[in-house]
C-alpha positions as CSV (number, residue, x, y, z in Angstrom):
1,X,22.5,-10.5,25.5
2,X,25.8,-10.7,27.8
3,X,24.6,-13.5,30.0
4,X,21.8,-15.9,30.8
5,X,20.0,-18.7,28.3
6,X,20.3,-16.0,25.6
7,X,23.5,-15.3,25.9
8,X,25.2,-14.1,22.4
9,X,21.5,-13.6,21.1
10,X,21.0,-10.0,18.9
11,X,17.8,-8.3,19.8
12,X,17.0,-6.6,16.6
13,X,14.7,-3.8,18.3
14,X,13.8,-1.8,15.2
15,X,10.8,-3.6,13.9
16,X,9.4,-3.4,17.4
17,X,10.3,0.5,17.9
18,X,8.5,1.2,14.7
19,X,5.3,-0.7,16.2
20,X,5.9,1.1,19.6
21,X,5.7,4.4,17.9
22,X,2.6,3.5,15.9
23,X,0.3,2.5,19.0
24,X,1.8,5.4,20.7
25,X,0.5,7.9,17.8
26,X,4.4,9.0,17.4
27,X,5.9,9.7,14.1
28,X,9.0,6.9,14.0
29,X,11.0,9.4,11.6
30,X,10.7,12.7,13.9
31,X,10.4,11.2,17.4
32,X,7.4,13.6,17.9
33,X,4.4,12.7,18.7
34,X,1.6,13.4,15.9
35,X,-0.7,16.4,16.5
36,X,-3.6,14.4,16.5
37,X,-2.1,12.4,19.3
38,X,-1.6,15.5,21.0
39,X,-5.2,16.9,21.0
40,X,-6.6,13.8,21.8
41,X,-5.3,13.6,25.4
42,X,-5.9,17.4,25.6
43,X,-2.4,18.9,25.1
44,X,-3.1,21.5,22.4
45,X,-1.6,23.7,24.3
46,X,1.7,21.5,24.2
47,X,1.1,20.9,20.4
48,X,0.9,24.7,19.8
49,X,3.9,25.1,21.5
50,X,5.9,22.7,19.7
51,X,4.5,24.0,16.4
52,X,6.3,26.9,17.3
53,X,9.7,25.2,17.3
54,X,9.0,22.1,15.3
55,X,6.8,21.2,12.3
56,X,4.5,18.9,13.8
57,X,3.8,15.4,12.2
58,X,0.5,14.9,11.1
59,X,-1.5,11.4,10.7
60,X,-1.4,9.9,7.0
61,X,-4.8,9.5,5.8
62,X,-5.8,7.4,3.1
């Protein structure tokens, strides 16, 4: 942080980018969002088109 009571502090965001992505139904290593995630809020159509372009992430089960 440049200024303020925190001043000189280091945010290390990664550990909280990796828990954003989770309870966002995103895959952290792709960026994209998992298919499942996808179909849930009714985009299949925008899941079938990035399946077209990308390969689409898909939940870890088990």
């Amino acid at each position: 942080m440049p200024t303020g009571p925190s001043k000189g502090q280091v945010c290390n965001l990664e550990p909280m980018l990796r828990e954003y992505y989770m309870y966002r139904g995103w895959d952290y290593e792709s960026g994209l969002p998992y298919e499942e995630t996808l179909e849930r809020l009714g985009l299949d159509y925008v899941a079938n088109e990035l399946k077209k372009k990308y390969v689409l992430p898909r939940l870890k089960h088990g």
